[in-house]
mmCIF file of the C-alpha atoms, coordinates in Angstrom:
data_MODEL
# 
_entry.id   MODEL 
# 
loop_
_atom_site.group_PDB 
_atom_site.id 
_atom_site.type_symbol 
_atom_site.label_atom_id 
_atom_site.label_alt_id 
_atom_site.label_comp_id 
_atom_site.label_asym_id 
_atom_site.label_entity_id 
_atom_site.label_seq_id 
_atom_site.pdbx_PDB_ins_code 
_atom_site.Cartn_x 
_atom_site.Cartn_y 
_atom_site.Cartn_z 
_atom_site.occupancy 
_atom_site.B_iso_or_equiv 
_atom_site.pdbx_formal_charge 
_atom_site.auth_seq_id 
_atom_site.auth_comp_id 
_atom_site.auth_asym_id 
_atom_site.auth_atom_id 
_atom_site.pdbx_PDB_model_num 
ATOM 1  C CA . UNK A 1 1  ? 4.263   -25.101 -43.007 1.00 0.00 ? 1  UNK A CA 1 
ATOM 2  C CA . UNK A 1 2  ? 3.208   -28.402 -41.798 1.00 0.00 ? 2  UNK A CA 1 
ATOM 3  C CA . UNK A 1 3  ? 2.293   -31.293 -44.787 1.00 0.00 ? 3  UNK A CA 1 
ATOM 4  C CA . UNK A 1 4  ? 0.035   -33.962 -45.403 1.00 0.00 ? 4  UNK A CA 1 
ATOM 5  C CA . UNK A 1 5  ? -0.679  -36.558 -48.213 1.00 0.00 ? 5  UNK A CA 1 
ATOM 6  C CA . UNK A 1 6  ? -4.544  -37.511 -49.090 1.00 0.00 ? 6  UNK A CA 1 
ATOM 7  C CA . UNK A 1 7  ? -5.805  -39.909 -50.902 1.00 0.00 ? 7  UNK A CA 1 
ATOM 8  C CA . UNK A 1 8  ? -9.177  -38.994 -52.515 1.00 0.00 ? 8  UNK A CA 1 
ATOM 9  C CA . UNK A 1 9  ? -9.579  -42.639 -53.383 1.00 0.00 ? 9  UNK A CA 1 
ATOM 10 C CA . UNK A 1 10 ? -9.900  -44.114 -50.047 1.00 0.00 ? 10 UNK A CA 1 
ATOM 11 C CA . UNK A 1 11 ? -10.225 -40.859 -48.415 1.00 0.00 ? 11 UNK A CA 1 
ATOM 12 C CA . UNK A 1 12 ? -7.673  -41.599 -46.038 1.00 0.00 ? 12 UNK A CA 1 
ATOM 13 C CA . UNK A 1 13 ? -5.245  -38.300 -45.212 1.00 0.00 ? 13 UNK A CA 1 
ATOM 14 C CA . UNK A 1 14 ? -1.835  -38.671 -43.141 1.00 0.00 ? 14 UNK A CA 1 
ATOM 15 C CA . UNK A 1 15 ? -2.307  -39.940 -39.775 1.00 0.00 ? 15 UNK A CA 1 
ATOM 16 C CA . UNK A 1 16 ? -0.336  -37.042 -38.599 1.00 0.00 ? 16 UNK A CA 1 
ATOM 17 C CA . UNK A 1 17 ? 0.953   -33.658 -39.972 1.00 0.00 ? 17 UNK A CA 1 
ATOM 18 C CA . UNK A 1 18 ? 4.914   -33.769 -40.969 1.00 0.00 ? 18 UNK A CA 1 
ATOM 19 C CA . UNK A 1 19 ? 7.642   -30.707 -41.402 1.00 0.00 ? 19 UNK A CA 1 
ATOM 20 C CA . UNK A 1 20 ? 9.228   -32.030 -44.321 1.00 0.00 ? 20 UNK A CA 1 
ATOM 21 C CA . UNK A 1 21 ? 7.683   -32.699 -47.504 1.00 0.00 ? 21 UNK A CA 1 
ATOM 22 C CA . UNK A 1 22 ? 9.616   -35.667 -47.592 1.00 0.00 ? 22 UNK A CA 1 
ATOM 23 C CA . UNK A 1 23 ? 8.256   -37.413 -44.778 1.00 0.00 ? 23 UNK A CA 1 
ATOM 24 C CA . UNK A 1 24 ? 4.660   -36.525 -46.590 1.00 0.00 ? 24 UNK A CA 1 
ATOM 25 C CA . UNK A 1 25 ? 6.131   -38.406 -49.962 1.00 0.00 ? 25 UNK A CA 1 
ATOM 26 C CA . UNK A 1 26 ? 7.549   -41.358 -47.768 1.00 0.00 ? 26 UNK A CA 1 
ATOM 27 C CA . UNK A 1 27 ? 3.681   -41.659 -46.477 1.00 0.00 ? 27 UNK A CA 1 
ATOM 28 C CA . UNK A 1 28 ? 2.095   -41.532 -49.805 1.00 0.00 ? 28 UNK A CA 1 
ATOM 29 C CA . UNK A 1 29 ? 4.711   -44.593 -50.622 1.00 0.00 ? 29 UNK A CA 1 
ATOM 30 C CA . UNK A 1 30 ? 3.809   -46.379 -47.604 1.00 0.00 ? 30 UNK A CA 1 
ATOM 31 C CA . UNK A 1 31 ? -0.217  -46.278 -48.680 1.00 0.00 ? 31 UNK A CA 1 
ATOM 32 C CA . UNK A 1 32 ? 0.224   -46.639 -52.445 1.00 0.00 ? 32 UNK A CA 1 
ATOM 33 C CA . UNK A 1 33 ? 1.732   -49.909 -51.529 1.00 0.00 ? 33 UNK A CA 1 
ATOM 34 C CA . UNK A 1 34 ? -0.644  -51.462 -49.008 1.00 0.00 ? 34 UNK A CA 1 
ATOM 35 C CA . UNK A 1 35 ? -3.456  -50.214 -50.881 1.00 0.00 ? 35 UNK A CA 1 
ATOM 36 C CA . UNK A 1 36 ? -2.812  -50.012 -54.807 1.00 0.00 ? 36 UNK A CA 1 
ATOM 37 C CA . UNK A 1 37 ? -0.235  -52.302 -55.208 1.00 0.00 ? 37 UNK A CA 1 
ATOM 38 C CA . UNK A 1 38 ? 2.182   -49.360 -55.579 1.00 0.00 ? 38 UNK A CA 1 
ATOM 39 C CA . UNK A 1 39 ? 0.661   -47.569 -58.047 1.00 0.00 ? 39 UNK A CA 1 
ATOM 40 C CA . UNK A 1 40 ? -0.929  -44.057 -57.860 1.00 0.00 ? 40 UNK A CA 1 
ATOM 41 C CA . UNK A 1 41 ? -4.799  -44.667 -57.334 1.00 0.00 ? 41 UNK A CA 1 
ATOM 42 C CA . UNK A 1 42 ? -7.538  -43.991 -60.678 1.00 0.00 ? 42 UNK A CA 1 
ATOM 43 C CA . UNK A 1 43 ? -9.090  -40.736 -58.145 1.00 0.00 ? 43 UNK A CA 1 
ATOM 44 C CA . UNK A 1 44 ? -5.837  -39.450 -57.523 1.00 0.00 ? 44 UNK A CA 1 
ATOM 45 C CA . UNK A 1 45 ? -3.812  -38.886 -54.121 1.00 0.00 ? 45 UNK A CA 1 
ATOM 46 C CA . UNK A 1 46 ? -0.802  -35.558 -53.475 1.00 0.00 ? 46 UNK A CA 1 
ATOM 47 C CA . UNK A 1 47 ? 1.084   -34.366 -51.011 1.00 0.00 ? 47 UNK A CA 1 
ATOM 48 C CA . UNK A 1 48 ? -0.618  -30.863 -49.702 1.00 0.00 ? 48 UNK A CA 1 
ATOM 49 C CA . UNK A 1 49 ? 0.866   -27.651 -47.740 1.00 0.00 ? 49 UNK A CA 1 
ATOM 50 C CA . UNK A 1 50 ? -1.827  -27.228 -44.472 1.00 0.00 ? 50 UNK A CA 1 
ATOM 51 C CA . UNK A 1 51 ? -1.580  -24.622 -41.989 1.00 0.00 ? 51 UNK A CA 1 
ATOM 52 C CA . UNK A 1 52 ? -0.868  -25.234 -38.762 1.00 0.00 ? 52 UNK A CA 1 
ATOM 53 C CA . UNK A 1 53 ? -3.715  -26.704 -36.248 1.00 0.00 ? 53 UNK A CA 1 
ATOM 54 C CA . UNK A 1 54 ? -3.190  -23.811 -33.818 1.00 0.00 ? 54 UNK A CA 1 
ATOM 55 C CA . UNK A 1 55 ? -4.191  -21.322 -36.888 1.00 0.00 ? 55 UNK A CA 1 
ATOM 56 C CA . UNK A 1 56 ? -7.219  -23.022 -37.174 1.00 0.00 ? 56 UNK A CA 1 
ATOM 57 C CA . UNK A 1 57 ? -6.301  -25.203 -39.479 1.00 0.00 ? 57 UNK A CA 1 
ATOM 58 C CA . UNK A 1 58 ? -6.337  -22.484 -42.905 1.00 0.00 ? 58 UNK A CA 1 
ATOM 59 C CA . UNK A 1 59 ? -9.922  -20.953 -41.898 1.00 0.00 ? 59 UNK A CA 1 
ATOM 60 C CA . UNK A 1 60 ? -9.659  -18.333 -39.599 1.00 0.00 ? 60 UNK A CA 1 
ATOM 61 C CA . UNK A 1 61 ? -5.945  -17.068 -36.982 1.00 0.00 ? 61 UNK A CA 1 
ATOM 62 C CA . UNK A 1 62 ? -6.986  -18.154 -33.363 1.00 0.00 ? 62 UNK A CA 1 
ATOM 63 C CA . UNK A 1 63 ? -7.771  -14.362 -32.422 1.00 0.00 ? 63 UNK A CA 1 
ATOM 64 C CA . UNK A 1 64 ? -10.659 -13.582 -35.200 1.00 0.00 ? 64 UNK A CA 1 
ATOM 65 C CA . UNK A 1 65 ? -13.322 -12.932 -32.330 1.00 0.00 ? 65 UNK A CA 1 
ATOM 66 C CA . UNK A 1 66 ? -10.951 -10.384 -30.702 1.00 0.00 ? 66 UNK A CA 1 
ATOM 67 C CA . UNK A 1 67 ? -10.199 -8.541  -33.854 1.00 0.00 ? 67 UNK A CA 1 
ATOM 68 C CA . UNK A 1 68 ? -13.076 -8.623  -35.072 1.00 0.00 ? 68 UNK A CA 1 
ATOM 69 C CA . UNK A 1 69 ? -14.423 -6.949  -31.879 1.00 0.00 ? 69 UNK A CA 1 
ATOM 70 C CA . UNK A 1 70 ? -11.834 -4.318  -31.765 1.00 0.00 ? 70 UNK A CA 1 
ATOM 71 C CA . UNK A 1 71 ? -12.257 -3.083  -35.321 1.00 0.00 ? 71 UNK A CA 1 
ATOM 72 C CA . UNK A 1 72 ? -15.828 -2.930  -34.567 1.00 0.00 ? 72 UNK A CA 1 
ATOM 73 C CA . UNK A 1 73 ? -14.840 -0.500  -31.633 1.00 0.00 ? 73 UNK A CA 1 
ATOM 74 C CA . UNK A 1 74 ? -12.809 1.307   -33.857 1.00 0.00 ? 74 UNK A CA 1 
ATOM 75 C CA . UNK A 1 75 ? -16.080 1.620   -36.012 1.00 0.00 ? 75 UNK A CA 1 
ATOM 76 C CA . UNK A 1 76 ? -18.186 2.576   -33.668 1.00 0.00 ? 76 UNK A CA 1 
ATOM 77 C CA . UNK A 1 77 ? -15.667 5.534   -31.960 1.00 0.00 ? 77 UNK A CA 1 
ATOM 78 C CA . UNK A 1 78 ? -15.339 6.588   -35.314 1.00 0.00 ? 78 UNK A CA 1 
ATOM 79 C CA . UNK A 1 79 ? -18.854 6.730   -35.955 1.00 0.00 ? 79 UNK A CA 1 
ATOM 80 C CA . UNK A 1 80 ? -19.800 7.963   -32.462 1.00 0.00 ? 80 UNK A CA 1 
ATOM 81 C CA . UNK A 1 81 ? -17.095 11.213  -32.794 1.00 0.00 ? 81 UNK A CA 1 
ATOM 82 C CA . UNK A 1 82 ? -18.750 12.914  -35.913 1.00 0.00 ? 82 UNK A CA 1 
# 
């Protein structure tokens, strides 16, 4: 799963989503040093597992309107049969 850091003082997230935590930590570095002198800002900042942009990013898979349609077929048939 992809990662990004966020800092909820600025409100500034990773300009781009990295495989490796580490590359996440390296950009947390990078900001806490242009920005707060190196330190970790008073509102806080992390490093955060995010799903994958093609899944939606975390709400719903891709495919929701397609299952959701063929459950409600299955509904229905099941319905319709008694």
């Amino acid at each position: 799963m992809p990662y990004e850091y966020e800092c909820h003082q600025c409100e500034v997230r990773s300009p781009r989503r990295h495989d490796q935590r580490a590359q996440a930590d390296a950009d947390q570095d990078e900001h806490r040093a242009a920005a707060h002198g190196g330190l970790a800002p008073a509102a806080g900042d992390g490093v955060r597992r995010v799903h994958a942009e093609s899944r939606g990013d975390g709400r719903l898979p891709a495919g929701w309107p397609w299952a959701l349609a063929f459950f409600l077929a299955l509904l229905l048939a099941n319905c319709w049969g008694r």
